[in-house]
Every structure is written in C-alpha cells, then in structure tokens.
C-alpha positions in Angstrom: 120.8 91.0 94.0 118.0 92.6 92.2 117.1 96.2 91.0 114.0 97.6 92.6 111.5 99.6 90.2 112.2 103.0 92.2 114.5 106.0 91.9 115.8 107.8 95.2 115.9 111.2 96.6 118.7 111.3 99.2 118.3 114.0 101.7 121.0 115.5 104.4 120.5 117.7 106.8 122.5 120.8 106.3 124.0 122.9 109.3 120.6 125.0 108.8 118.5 122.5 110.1 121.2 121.1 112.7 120.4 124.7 114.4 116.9 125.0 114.0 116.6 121.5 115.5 119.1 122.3 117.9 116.5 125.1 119.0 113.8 123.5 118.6 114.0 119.3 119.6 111.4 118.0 122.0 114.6 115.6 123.2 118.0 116.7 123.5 119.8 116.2 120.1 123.4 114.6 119.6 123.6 116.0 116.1 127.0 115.5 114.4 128.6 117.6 110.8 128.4 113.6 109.6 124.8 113.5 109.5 123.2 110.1 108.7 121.3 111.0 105.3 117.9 109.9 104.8 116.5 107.9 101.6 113.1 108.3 99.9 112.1 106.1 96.8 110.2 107.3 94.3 109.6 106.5 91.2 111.8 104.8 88.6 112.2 107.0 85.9 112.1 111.0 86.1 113.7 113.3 83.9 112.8 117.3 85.9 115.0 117.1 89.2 113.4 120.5 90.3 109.7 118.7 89.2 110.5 115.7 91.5 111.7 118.1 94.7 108.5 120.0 94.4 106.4 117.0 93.9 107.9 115.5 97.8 109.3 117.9 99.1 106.4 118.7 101.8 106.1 114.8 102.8 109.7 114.9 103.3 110.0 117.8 105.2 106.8 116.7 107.2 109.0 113.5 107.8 112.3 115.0 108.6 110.7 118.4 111.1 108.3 115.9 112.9 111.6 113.6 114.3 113.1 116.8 115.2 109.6 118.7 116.7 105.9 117.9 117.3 104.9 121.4 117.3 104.2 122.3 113.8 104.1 126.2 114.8 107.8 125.8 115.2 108.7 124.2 111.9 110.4 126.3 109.2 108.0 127.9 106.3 109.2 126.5 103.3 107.8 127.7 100.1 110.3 126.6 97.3 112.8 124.5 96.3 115.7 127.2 97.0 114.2 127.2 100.4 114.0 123.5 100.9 117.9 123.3 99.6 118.5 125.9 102.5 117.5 122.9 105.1 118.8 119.8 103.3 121.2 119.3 100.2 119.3 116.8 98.1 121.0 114.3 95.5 118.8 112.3 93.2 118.9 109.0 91.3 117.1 106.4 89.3 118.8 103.2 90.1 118.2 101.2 93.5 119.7 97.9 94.0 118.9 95.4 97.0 121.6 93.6 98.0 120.0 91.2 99.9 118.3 87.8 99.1 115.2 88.4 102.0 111.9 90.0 100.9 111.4 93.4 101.5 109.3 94.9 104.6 107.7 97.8 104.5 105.2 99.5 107.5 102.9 102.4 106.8 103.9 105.4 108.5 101.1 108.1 109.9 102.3 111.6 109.0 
C-alpha cells in the first residue's frame, strides 16, 4: 500500500447534466440517479478549494461534455464555479492511497 503524492477532485454528475446529456449525447445514454463519479488528481497539498475548482475546472468539464457530445456548440457555457457546481457536485481531498502492489499505468489523453 502506498500514498501517492496527489490530492483528488471527485466530480458527479448532477441531475443537470443527466438532462443536458440526455438532450444532447451522440449515443443513446443509460444514465442512472447512481452516477459513477469521476476522479482527477491533482496536486498534493492545496489549501483554496474555490482556487483549485477554477484552476481545472475547464479540463474537467472538456473531459466530462466531450464523452457526453462531440459538438462543442452544444456544450453548456460555464463561466464560474457556481455554474460549474450547477453541472457536477465536486468534493475534494488531499490524500490518495494505492491499494495495490502493481505499478501504476497512465496514457496521455488528447482533449
């Protein structure tokens, strides 16, 4: 078991985005009120939750409209953190903890 040098912001969807991806999915969506969350490290030690949103919250939503939608015209304008919060309630912390004895993998992902 080790600790990994990186904090986490979780991410779920909130019944916001369910219908805008309902309305807008290339693919037909089986979207539940159990939504799988989504994890993003960052880095270790923060101490400005609202500094950290702002700082990711355009990769992540990059991340989280292009699954949903290829057409960027159709993906909400987000300007703020309130507004970001209005698609996804967010939870943030600074310990992660592999479980596991293999080495990491990681892949670079175009975005």
């Amino acid at each position: 078991m080790n600790i990994l040098n990186r904090g986490q912001i979780v991410i779920f969807p909130t019944e916001n985005f369910q219908q805008w991806a309902t309305q807008n999915s290339d693919e037909e969506l089986f979207l539940s009120s159990q939504a799988e969350p989504a994890v993003y490290l960052i880095e270790e030690e923060f101490w400005e939750d609202e500094l950290i949103i702002e700082k990711y919250r355009k990769k992540i939503m990059r991340r989280e409209f292009s699954e949903i939608c290829s057409d960027e015209s159709k993906w909400p304008i987000v300007k703020d953190n309130e507004q970001f919060r209005f698609y996804f309630n967010v939870f943030l912390g600074l310990v992660v903890v592999d479980l596991l004895e293999s080495d990491l993998y990681s892949e670079e992902m175009d975005l």
